[in-house]
LUMPA-752328 format. One record per residue: x, y, z of N, C-alpha, C, CB in turn; residue in one letter; chain. Coordinates in pm, 1 decimal. Glycine has a CB too. Layout:
BEGIN
PT        nu        nv        nw       cau       cav       caw        cu        cv        cw       cbu       cbv       cbw  resn  chain
PT         X         Y         Z         X         Y         Z         X         Y         Z         X         Y         Z     A      A
...
end
This chain:
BEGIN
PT        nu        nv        nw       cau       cav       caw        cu        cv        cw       cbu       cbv       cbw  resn  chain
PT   10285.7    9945.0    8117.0   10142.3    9931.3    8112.7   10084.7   10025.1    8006.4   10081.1    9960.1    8250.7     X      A
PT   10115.1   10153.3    8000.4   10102.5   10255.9    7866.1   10140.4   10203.9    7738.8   10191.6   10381.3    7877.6     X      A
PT   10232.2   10192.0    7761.2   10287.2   10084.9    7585.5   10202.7    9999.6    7587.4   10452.7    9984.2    7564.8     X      A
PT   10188.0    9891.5    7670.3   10076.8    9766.9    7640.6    9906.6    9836.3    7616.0   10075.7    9644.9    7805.5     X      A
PT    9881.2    9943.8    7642.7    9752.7    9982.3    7620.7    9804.0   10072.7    7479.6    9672.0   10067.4    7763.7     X      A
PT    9875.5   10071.0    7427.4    9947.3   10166.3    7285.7    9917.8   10056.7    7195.8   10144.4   10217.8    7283.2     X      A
PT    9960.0    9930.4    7238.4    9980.9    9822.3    7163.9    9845.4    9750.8    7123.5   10071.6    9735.8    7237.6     X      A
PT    9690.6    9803.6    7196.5    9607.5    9695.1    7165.3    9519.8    9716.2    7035.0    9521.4    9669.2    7283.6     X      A
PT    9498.3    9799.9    6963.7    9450.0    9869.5    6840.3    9545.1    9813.2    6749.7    9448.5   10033.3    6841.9     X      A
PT    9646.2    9845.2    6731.8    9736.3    9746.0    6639.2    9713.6    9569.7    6679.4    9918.2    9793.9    6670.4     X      A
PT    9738.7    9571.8    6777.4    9725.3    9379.2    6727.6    9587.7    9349.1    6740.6    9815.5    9245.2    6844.3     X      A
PT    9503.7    9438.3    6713.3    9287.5    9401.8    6673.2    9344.5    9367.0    6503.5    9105.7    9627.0    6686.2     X      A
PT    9429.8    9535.3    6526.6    9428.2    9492.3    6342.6    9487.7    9410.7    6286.3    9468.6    9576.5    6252.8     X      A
PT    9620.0    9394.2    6372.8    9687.0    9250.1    6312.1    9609.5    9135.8    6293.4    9791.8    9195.4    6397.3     X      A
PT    9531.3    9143.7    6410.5    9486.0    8962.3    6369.1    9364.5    8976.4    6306.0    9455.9    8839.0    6511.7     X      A
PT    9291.2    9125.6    6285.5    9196.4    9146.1    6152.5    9274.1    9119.5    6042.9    9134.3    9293.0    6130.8     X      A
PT    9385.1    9130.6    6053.4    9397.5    9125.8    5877.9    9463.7    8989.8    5804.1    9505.8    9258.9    5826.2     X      A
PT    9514.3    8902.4    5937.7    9508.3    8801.9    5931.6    9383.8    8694.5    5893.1    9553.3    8799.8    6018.1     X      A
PT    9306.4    8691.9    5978.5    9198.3    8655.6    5939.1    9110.3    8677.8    5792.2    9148.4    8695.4    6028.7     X      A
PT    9149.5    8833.6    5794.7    9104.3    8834.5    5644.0    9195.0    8723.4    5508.9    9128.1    9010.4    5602.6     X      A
PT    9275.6    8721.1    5547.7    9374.5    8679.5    5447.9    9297.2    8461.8    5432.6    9595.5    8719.8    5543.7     X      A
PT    9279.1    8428.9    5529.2    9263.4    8326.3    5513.6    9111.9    8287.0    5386.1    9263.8    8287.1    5660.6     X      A
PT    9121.8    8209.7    5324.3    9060.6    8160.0    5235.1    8952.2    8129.5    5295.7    9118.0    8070.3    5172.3     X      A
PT    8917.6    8054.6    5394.6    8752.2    8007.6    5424.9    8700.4    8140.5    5458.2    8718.8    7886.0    5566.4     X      A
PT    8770.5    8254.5    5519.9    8674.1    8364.5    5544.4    8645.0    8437.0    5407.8    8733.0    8468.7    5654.2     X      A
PT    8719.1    8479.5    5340.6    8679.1    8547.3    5202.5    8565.1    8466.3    5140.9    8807.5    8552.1    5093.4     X      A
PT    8600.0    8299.8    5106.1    8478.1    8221.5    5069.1    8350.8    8293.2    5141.1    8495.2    8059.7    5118.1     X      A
PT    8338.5    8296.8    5280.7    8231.9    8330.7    5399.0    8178.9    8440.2    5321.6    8290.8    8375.4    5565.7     X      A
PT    8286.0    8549.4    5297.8    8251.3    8690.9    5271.6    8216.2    8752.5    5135.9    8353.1    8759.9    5313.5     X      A
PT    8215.6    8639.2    5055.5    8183.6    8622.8    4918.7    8276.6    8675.1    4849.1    8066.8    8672.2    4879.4     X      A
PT    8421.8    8672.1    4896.7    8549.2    8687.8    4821.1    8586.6    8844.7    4857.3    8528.9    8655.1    4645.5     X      A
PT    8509.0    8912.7    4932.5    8604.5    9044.2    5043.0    8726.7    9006.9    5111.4    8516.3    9098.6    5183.2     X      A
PT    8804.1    9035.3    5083.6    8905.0    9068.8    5126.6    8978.1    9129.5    5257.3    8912.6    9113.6    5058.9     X      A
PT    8837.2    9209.0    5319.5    8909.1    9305.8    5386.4    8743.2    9320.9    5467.0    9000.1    9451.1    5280.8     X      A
PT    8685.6    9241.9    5470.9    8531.0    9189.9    5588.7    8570.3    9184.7    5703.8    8453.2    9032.4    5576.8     X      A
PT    8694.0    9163.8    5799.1    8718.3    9137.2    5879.3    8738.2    9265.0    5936.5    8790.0    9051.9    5872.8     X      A
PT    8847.0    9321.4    5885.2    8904.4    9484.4    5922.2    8789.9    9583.3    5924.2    9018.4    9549.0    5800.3     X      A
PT    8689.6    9573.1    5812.8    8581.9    9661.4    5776.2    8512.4    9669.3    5906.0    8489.8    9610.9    5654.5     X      A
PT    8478.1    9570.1    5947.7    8401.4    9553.4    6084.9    8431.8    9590.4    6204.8    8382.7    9445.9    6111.5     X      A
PT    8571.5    9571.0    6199.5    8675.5    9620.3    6337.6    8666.1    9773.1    6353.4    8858.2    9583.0    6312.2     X      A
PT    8673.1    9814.4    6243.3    8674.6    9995.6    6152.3    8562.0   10047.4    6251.3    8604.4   10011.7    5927.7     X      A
PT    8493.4   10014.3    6169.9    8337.3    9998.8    6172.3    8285.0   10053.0    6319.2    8291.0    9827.8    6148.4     X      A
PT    8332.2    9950.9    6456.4    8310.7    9972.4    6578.1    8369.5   10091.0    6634.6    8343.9    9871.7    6638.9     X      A
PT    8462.9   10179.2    6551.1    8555.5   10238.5    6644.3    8670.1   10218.9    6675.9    8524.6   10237.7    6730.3     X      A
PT    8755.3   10289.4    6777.5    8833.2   10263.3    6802.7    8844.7   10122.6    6973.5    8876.5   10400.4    6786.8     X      A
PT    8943.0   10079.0    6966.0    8929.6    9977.2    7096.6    8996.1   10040.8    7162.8    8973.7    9829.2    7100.5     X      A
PT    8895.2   10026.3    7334.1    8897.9   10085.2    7415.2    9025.9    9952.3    7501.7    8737.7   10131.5    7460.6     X      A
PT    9135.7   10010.2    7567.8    9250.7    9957.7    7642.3    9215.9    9869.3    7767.4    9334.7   10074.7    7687.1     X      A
PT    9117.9    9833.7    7866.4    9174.1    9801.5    7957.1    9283.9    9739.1    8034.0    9128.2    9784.2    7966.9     X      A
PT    9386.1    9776.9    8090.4    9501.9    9761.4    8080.6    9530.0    9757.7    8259.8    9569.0    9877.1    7978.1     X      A
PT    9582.1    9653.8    8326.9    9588.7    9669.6    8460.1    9763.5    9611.0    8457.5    9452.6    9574.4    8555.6     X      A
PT    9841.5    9714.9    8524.5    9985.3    9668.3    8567.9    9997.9    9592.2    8689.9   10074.1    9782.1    8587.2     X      A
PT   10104.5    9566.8    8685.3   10176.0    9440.4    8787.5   10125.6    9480.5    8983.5   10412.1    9458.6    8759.9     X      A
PT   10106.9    9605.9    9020.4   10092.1    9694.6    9088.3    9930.2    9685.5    9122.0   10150.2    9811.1    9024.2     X      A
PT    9867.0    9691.7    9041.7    9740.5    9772.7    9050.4    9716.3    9873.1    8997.0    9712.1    9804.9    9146.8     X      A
PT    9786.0    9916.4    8940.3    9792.6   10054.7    8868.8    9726.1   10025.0    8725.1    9960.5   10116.2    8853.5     X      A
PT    9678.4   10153.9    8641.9    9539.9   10112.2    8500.7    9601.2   10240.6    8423.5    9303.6   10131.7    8550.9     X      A
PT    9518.9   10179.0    8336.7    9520.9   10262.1    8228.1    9439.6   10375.1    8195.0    9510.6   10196.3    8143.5     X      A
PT    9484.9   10497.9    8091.9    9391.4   10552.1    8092.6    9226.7   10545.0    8072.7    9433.7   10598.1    8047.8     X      A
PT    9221.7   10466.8    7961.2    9108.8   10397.0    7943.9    8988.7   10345.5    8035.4    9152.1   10312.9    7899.6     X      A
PT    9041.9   10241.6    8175.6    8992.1   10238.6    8273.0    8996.0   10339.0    8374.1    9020.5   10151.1    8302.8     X      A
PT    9056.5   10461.3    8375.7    9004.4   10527.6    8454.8    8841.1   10633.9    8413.5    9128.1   10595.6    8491.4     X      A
PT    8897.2   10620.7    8259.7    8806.6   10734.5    8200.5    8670.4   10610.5    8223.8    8856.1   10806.9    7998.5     X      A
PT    8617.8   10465.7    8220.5    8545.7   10398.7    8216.3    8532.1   10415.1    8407.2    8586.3   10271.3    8122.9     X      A
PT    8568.0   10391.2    8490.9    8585.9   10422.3    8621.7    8479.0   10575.2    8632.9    8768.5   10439.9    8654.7     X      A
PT    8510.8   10649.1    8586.1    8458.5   10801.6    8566.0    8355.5   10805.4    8547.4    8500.4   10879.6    8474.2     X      A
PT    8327.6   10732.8    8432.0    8186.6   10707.8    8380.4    8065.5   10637.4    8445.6    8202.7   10641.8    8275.7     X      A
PT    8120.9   10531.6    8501.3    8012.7   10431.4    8596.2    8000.4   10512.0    8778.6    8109.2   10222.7    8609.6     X      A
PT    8112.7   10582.4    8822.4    8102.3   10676.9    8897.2    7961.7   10780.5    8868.6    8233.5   10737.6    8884.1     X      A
PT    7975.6   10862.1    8768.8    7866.8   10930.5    8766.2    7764.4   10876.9    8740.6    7871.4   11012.9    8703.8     X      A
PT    7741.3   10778.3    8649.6    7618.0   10722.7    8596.4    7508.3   10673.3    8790.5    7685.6   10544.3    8461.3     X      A
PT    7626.7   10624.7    8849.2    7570.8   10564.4    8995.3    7554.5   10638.1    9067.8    7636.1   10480.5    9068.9     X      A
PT    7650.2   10768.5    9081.3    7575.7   10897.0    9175.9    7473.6   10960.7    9142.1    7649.0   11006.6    9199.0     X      A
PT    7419.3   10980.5    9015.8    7346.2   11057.9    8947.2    7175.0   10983.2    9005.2    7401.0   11049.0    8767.8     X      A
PT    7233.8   10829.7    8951.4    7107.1   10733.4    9023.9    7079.6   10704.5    9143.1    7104.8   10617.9    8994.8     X      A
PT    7170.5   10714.2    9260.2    7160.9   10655.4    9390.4    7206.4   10771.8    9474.3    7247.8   10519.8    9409.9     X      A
PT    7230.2   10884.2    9475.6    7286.6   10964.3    9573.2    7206.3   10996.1    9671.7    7334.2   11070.5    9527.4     X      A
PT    7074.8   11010.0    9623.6    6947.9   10974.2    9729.8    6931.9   10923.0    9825.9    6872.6   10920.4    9703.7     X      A
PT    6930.0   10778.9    9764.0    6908.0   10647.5    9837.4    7053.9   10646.1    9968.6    6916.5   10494.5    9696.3     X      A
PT    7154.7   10723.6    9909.6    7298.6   10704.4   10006.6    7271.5   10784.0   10122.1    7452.9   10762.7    9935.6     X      A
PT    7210.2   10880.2   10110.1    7206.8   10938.1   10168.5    7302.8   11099.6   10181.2    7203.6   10850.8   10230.4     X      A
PT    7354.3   11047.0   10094.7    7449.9   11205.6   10029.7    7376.0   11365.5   10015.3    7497.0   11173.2    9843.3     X      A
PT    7505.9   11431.5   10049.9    7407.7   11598.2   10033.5    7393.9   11627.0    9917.0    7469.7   11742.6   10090.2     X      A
PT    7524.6   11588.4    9838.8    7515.6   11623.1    9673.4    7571.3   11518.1    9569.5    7602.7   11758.7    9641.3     X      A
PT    7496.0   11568.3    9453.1    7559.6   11401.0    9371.5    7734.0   11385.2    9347.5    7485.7   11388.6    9174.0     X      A
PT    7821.9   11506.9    9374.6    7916.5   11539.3    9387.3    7984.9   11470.5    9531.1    7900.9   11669.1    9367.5     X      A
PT    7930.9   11463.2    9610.2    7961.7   11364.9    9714.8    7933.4   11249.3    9729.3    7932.5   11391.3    9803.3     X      A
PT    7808.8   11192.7    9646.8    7771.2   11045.9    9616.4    7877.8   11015.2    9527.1    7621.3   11017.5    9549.6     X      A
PT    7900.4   11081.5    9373.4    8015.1   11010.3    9260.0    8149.1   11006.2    9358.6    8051.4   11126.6    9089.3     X      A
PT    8236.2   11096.7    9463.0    8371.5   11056.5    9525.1    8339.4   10941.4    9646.6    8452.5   11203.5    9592.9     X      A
PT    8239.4   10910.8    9681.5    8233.0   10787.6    9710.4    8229.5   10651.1    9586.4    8119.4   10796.6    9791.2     X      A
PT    8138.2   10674.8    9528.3    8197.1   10621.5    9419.1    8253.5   10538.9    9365.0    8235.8   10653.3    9397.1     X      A
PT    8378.4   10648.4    9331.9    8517.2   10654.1    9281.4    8589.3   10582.9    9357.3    8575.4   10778.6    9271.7     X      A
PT    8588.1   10602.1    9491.8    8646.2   10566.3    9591.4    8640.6   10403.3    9573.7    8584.1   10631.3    9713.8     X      A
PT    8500.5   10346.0    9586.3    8442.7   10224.7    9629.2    8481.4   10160.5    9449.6    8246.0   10241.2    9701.7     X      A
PT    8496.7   10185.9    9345.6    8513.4   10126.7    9238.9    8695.3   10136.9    9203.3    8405.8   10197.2    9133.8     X      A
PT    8751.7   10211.8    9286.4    8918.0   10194.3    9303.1    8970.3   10112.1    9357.7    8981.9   10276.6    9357.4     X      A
PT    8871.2   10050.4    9479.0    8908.0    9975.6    9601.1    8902.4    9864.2    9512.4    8814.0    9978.4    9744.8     X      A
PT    8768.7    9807.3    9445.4    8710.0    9716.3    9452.4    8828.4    9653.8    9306.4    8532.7    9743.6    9451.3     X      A
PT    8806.0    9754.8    9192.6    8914.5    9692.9    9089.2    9024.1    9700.2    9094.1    8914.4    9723.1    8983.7     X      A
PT    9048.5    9791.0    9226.4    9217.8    9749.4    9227.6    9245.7    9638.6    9231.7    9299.1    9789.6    9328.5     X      A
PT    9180.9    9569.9    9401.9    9227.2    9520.1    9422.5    9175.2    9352.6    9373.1    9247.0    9575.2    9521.2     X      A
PT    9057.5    9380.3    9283.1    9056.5    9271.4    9189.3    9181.8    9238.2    9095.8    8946.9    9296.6    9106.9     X      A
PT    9235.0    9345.2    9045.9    9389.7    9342.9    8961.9    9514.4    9271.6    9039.7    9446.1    9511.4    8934.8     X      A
PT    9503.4    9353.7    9169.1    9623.8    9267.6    9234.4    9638.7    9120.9    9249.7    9636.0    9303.0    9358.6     X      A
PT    9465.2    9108.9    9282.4    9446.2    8949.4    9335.8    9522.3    8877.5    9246.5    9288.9    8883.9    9335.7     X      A
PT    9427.4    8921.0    9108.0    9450.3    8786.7    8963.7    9629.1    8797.5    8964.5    9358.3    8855.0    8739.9     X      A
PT    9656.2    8893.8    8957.7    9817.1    8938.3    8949.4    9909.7    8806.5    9034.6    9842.6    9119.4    9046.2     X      A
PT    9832.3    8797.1    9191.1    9904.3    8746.5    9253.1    9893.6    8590.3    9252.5    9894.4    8805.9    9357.3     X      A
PT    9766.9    8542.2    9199.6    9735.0    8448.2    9171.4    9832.3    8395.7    9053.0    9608.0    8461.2    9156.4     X      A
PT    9835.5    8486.8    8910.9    9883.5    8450.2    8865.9   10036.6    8393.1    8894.7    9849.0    8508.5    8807.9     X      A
PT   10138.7    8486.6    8981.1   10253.6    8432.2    9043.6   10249.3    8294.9    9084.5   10284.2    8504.5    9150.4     X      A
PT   10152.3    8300.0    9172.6   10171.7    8185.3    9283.1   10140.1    8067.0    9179.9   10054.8    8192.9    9436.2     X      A
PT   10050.1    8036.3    9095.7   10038.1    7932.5    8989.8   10137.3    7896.1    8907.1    9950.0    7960.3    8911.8     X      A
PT   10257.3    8034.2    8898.3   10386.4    8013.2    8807.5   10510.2    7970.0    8935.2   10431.2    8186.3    8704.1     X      A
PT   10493.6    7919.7    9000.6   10632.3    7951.3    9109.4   10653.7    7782.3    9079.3   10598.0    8022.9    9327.9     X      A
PT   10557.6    7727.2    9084.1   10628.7    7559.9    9036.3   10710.0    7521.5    8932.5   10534.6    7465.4    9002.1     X      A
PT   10732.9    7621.6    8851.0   10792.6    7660.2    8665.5   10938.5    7722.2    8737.3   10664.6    7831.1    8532.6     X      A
PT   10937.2    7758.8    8863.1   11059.6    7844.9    8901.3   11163.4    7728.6    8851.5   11072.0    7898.0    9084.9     X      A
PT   11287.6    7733.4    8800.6   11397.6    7620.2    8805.5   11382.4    7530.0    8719.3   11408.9    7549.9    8922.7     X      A
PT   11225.1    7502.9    8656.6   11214.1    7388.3    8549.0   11280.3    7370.5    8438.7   11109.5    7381.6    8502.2     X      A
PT   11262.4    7291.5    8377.9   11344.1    7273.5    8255.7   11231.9    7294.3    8143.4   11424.5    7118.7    8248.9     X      A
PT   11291.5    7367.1    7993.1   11208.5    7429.5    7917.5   11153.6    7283.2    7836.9   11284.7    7558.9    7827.3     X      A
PT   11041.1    7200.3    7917.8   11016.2    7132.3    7792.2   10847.4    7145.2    7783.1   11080.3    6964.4    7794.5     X      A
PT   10767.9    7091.4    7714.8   10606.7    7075.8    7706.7   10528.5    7100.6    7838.1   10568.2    6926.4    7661.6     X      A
PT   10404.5    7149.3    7858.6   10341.3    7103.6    7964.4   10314.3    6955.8    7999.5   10238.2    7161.3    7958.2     X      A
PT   10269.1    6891.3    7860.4   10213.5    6774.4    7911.9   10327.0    6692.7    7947.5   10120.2    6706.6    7818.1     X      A
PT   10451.1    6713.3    7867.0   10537.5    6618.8    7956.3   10557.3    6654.9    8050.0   10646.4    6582.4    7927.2     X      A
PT   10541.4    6734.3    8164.3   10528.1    6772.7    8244.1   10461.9    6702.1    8344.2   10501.1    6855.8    8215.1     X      A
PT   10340.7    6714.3    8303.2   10205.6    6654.9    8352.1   10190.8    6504.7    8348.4   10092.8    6709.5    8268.6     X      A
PT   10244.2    6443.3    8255.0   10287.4    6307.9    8274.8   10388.3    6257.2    8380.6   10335.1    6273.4    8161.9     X      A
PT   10513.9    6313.6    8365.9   10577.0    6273.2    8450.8   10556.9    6298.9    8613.1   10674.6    6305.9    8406.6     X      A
PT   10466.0    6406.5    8601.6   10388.4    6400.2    8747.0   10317.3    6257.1    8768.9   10262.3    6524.2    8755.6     X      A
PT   10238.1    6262.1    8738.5   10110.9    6143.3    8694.1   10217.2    6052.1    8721.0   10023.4    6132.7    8513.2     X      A
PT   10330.0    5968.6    8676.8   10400.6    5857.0    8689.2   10497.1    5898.6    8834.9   10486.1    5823.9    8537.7     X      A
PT   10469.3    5998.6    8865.5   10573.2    5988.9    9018.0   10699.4    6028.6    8950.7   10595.5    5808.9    9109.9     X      A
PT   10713.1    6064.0    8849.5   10908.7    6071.2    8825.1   10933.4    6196.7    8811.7   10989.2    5995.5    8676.5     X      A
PT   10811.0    6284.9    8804.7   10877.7    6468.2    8805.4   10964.7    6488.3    8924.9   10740.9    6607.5    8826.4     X      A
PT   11010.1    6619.3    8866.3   11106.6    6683.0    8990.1   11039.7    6753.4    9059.3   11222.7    6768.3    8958.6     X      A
PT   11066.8    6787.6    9187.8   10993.5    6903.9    9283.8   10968.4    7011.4    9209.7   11075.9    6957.6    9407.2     X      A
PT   11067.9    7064.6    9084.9   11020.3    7198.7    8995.9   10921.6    7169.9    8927.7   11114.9    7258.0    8897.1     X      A
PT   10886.2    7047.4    8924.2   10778.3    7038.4    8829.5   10634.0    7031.3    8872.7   10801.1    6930.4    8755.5     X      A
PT   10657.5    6963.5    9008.7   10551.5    6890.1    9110.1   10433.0    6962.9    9058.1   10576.1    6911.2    9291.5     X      A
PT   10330.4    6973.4    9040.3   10177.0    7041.0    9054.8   10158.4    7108.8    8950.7   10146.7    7137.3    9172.7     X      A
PT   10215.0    7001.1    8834.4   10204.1    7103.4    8696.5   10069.6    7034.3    8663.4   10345.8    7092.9    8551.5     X      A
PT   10006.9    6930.9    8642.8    9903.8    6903.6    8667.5    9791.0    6959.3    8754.0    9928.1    6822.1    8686.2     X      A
PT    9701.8    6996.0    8765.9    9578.7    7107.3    8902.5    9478.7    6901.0    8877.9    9414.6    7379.4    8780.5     X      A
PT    9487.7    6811.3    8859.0    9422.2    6706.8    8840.9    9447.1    6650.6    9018.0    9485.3    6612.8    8698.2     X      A
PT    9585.8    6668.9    9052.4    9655.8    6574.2    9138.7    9648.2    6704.6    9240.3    9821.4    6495.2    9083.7     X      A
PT    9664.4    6820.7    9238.2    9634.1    6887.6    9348.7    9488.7    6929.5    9426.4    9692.3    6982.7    9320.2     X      A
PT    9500.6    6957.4    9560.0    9379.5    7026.1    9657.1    9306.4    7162.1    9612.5    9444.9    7064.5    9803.0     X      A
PT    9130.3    7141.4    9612.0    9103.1    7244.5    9572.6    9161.4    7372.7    9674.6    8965.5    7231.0    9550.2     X      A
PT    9171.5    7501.8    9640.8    9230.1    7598.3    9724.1    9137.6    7599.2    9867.3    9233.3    7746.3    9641.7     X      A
PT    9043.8    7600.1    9915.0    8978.3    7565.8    9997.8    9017.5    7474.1   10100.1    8896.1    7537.8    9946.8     X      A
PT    9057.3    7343.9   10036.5    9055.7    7186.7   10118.8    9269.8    7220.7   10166.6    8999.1    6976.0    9943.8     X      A
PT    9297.7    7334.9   10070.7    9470.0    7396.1   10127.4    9484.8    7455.5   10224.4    9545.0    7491.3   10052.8     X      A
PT    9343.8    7567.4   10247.8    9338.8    7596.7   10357.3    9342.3    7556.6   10466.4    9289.9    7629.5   10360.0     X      A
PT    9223.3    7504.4   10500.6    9148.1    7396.4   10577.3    9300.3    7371.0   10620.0    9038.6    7262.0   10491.0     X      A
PT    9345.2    7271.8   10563.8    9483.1    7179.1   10589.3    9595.0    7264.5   10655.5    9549.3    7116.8   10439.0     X      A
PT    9606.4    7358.7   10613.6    9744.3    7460.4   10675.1    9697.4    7534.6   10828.0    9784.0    7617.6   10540.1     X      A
PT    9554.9    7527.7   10788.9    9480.2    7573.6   10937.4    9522.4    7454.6   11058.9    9279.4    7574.6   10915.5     X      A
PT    9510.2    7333.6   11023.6    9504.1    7201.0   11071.5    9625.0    7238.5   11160.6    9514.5    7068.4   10958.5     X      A
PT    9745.2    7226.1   11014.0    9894.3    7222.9   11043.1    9961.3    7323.1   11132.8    9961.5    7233.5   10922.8     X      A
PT    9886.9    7437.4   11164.2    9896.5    7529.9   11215.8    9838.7    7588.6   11353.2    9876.8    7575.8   11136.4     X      A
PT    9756.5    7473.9   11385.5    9670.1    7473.6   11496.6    9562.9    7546.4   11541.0    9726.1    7481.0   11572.6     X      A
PT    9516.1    7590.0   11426.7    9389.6    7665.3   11365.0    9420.2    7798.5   11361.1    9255.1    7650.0   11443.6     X      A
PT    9521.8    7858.1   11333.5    9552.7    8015.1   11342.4    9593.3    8019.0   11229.1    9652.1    8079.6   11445.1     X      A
PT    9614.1    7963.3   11103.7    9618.0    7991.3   10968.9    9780.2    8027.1   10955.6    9506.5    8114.9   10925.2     X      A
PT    9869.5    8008.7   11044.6    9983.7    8077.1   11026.0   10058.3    8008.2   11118.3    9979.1    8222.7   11041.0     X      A
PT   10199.0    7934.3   11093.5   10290.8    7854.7   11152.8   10351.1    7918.0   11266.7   10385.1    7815.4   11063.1     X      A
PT   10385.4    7874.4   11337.3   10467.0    7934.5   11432.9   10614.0    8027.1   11350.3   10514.4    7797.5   11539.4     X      A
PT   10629.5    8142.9   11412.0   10738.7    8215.3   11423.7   10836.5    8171.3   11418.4   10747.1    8270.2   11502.4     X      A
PT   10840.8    8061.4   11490.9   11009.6    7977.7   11481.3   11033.9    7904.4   11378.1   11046.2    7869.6   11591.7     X      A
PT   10952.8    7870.7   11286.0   10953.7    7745.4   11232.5   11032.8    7814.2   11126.1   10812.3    7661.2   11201.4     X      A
PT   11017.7    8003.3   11080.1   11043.6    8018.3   10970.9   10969.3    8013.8   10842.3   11112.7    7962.4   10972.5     X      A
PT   10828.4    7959.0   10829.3   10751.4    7964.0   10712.4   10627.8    8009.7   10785.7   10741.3    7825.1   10623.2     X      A
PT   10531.4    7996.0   10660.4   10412.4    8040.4   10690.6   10331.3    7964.5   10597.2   10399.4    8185.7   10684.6     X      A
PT   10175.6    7962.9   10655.3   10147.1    7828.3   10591.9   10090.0    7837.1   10494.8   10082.4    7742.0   10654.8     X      A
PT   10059.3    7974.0   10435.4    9985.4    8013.8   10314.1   10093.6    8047.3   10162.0    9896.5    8160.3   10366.9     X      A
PT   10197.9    8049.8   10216.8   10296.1    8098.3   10103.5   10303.3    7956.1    9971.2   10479.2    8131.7   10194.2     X      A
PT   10379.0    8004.5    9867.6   10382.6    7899.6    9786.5   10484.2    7802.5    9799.2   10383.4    7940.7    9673.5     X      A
PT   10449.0    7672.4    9761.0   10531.2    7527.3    9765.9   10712.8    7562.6    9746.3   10464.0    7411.2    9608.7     X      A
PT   10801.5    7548.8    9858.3   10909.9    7559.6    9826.0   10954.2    7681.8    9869.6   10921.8    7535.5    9709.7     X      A
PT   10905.5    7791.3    9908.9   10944.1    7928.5    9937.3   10910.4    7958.9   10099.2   10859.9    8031.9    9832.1     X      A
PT   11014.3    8062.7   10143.7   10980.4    8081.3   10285.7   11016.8    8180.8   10299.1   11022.4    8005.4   10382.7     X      A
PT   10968.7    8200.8   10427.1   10952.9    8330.7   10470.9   11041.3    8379.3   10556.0   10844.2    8347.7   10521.1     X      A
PT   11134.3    8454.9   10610.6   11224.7    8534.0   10667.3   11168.0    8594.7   10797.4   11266.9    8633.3   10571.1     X      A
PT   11213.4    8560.0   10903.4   11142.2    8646.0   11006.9   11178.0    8770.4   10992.4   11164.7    8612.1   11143.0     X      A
end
């Protein structure tokens, strides 16, 4: 996660200087060369936000974390009811750790569960993919590479609640559970 927040200042500039290089932008820039980078320069340095597999951040977001901490105790410690703005900002801190952590984990886990149909596939296109869904001839690794032919996440619920006899969760014996992803189970 440190290396990937090492890494984002270099590839601003990489693809600044890419961009510069292309011909319709110099035309744009009245034949500058280097309009693209100048501007990037210009702003500063880029700030990392960087969230690992975990929940865990970067420096960057904590020092931004820090900042909106005080800016909100300084304004509301009053209204909280706090003795000092020093006890309003570690609430805070607290309440903006919770909240983006576990915004990080979510997308994190989301992202998994959207890749687990790719588990076993074979390396070819999406859309052939997505076609051969569409015609009925994909394989189970492929099943739901299309989101056209699947349930909004909502109407999945609903349904596993159904299947489950409104407790959101299969029986113990069965061995699964009804929220996990297509194909995977669970271990008592």
């Amino acid at each position: 996660m440190a290396e990937r927040a090492r890494r984002v200042q270099a590839d601003y500039e990489r693809h600044a200087a890419s961009v510069d290089a292309r011909t319709d932008v110099q035309r744009f820039n009245s034949g500058r060369q280097n309009a693209v980078m100048g501007a990037l320069r210009a702003l500063g340095p880029v700030r990392a936000a960087v969230w690992g597999n975990y929940g865990e951040a970067s420096d960057d977001v904590h020092q931004l974390l820090d900042i909106c901490a005080d800016l909100a105790s300084r304004a509301r410690w009053r209204q909280l009811g706090a003795r000092s703005v020093g006890e309003a900002r570690g609430y805070f801190v607290q309440q903006l750790r919770r909240s983006w952590g576990l915004t990080a984990v979510r997308a994190f886990a989301r992202h998994r569960l959207r890749r687990v149909q790719f588990v076993g596939a074979e390396r070819r296109p999406r859309a052939v993919q997505a076609r051969e869904l569409r015609r009925g001839s994909g394989s189970t690794a492929t099943r739901g590479a299309s989101r056209r032919g699947r349930r909004a996440p909502r109407a999945r619920r609903r349904a596993s609640r159904r299947r489950a006899g409104g407790r959101g969760v299969r029986e113990r014996s069965e061995g699964t559970c009804a929220r996990e992803a297509p194909g995977m189970t669970l271990r008592p």
